[in-house]
C-alpha positions in Angstrom: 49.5 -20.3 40.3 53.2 -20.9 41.6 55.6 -22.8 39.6 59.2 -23.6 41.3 62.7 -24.5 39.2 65.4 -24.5 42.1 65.8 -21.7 43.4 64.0 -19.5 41.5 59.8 -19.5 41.6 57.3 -17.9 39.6 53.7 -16.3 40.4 50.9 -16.3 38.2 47.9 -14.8 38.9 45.0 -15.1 37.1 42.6 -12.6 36.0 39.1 -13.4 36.1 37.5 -11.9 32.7 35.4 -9.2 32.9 33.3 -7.3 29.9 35.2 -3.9 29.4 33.1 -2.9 26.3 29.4 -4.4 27.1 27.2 -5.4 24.5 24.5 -2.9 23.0 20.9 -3.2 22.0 20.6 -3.6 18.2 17.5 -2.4 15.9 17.7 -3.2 12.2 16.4 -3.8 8.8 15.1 -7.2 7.7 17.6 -8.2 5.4 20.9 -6.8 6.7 24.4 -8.0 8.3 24.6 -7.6 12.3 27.2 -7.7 14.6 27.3 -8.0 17.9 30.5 -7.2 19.3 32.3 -7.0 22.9 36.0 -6.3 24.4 37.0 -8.6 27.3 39.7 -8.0 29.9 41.5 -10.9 32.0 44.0 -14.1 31.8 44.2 -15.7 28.8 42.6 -18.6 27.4 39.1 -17.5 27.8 36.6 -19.6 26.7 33.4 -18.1 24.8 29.6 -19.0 24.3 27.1 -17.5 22.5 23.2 -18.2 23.3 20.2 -17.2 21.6 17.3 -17.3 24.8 18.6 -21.1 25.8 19.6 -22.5 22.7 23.7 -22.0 21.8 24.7 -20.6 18.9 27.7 -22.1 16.6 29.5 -21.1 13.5 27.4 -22.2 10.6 26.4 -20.3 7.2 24.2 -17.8 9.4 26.5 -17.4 12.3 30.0 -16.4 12.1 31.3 -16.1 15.2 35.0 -14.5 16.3 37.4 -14.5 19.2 40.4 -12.3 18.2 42.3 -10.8 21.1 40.2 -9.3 23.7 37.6 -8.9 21.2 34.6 -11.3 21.0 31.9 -10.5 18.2 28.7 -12.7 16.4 28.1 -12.1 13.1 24.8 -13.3 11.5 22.7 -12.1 8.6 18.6 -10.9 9.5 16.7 -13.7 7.2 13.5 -13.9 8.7 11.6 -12.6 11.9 12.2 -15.2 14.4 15.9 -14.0 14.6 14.3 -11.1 16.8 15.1 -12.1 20.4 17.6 -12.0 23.4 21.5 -12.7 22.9 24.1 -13.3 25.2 27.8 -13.8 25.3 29.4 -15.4 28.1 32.9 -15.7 29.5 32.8 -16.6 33.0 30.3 -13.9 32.9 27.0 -13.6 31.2 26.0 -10.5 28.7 22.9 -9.9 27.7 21.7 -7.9 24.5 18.0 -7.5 22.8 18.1 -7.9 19.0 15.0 -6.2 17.3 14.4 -7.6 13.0 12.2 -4.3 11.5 10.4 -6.3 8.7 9.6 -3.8 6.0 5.9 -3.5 5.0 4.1 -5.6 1.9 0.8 -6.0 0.9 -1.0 -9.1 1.7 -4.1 -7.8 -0.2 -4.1 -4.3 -2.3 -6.8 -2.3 -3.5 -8.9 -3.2 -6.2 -9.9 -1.2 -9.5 -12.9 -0.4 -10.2 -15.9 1.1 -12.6 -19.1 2.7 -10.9 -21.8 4.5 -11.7 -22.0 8.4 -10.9 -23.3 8.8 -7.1 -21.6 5.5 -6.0 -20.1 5.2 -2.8 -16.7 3.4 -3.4 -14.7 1.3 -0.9 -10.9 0.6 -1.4 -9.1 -1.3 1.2 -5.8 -2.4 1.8 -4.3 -5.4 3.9 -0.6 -4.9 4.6 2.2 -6.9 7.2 5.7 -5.7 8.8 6.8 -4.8 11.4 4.6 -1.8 12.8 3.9 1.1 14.0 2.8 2.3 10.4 2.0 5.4 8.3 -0.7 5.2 6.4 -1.3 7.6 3.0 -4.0 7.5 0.4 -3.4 9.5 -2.8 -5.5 9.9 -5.5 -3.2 10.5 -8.3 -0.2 13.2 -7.0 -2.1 14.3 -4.4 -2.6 13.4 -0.6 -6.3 12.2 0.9 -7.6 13.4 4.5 -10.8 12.7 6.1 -13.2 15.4 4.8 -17.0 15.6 3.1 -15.8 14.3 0.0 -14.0 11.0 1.6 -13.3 9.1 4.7 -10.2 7.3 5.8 -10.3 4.5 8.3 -6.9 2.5 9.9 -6.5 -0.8 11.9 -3.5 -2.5 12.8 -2.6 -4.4 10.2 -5.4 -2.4 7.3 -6.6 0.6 5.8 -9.4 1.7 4.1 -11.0 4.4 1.6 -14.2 5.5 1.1 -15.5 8.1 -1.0 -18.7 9.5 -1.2 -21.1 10.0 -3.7 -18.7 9.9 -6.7 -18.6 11.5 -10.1 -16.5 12.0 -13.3 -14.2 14.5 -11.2 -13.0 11.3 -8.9 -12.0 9.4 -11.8 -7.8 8.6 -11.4 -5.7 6.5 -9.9 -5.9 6.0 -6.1 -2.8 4.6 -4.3 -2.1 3.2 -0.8 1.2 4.3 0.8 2.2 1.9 3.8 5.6 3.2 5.8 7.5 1.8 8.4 11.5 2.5 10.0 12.5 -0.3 7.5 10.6 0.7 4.0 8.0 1.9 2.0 5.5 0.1 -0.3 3.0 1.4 -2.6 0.0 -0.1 -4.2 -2.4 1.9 -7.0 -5.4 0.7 -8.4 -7.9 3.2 -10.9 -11.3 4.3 -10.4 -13.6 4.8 -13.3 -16.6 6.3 -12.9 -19.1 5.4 -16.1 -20.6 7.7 -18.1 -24.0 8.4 -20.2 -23.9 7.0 -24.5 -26.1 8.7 -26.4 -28.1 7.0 -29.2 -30.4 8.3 -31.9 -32.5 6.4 -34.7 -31.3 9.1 -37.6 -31.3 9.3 -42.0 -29.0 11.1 -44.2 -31.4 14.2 -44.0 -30.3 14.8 -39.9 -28.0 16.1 -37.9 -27.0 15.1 -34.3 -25.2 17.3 -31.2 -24.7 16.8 -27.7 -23.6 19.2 -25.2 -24.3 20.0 -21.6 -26.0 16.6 -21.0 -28.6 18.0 -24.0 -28.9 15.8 -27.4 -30.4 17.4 -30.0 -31.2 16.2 -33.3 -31.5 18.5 -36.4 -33.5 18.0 -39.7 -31.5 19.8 -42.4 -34.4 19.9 -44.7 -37.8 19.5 -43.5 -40.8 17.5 -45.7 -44.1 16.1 -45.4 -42.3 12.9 -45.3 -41.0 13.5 -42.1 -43.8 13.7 -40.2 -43.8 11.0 -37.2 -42.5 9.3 -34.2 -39.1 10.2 -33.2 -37.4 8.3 -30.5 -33.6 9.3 -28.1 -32.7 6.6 -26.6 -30.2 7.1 -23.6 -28.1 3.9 -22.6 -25.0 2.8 -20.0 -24.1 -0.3 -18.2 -27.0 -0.1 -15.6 -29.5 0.1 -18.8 -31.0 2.1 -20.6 -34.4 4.8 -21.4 -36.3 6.6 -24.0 -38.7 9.1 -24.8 -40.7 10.0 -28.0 -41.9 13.1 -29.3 -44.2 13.6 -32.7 -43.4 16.2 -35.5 -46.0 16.8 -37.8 -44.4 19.4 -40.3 -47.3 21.8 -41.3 -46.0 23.7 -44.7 -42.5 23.6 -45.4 -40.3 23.8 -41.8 -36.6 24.6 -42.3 -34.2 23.9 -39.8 -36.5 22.0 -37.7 -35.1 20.8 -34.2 -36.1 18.4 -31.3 -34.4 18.9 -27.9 -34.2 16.1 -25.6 -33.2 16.5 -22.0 -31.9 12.8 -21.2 -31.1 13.6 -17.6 -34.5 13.0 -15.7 -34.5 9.6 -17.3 -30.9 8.0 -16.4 -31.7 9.7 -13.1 -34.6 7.5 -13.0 -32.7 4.3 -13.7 -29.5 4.7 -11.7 -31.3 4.9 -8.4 
């Protein structure tokens, strides 16, 4: 550009811009404050754009956008998913820069608790979202679960399941889902109860009762002719219940008389 005042003239030349800091790729956390910053070089006024794919981008309470200098940056804060995408700045020159939104993991369905009888085979399952890949832990209590004879653990995309075998009083606790990704953790517990045996006796004043080592055992203190009879244990739980009789017939005087009942082969019977 040449501009003349009598004798004396002036040249102007005029810089096309060009991008001497570029634009970078950006990965971060669901949640967070970006910016998006480059350094231009060439004549001044410039004039700026911003673009998200094909729509433009102006300043609003998401965007805050800045031309200070040679420096031209976009502001915005991550509030959802759909802010993953391509942006560009352009000055006579287009930019291009890939924006990633790492959505930390939730749980869109968590395991269950739950009460079983001994032998059971339990299933708990849990249904997560984010942004993946994932880790995946089961615990039961403090401690970490791998696949082995006592349980198996499965993993989709966007699930997990556990399964254990065959449980008993030992596998009661609390068994917890762990679900990982670069933005966060979540953890979801849920208990496992596995039911046990009541025992219950028809008894007077004169007997005694003891249970130990899946035995019950009932003790007449003092024996009489008076006790002679039927005498029922009666084992129940939540899936029902059994019983077996035996007859005493007290022949002289008995001291310390005891029936031993072995309830095991009955609930055995019923749970399967």
């Amino acid at each position: 550009c040449l501009h003349c005042s009598g004798r004396c003239c002036s040249l102007s030349v005029l810089i096309p811009p060009t991008f001497i800091k570029k634009l970078m790729n950006v990965q971060e956390i669901w949640g967070s404050v970006v910016t998006m910053e480059c350094k231009v070089a060439g004549s001044l006024p410039m004039s700026v754009e911003w673009t998200k794919g094909s729509r433009k981008i102006t300043t609003s309470s998401k965007h805050k956008l800045s031309h200070v200098d040679n420096t031209v940056s976009l502001e915005l804060k991550l509030a959802e998913s759909g802010d993953t995408g391509e942006y560009s700045c352009k000055v006579m020159h287009l930019n291009l820069v890939s924006l990633w939104v790492l959505v930390p993991p939730s749980f869109v369905a968590e395991p269950e608790p739950q009460a079983v009888f001994p032998k059971s085979t339990v299933h708990f399952r849990s249904i997560f979202q984010g942004t993946p890949p994932f880790t995946v832990k089961w615990f039961k209590d403090d401690s970490e679960l791998v696949t082995g004879p006592t349980c198996t653990l499965g993993l989709e995309k966007y699930s997990s399941t556990l399964e254990l075998h065959s449980v008993g009083p030992l596998q009661d606790g609390i068994y917890s889902c762990q679900v990982s990704n670069e933005a966060g953790t979540v953890k979801s517990a849920a208990e496992l109860l596995v039911k046990g045996v009541t025992i219950l006796f028809f008894y007077g004043d004169n007997y005694k009762i003891m249970f130990a080592d899946s035995t019950a055992y009932l003790q007449l203190r003092t024996t009489k002719f008076e006790d002679n009879g039927v005498y029922t244990c009666e084992a129940h739980n939540d899936a029902g219940s059994a019983s077996c009789s035996t007859i005493l017939t007290v022949q002289g005087q008995l001291l310390n008389g005891y029936l031993a009942f072995n309830p095991s082969i009955f609930l055995m019977l019923d749970l399967l």
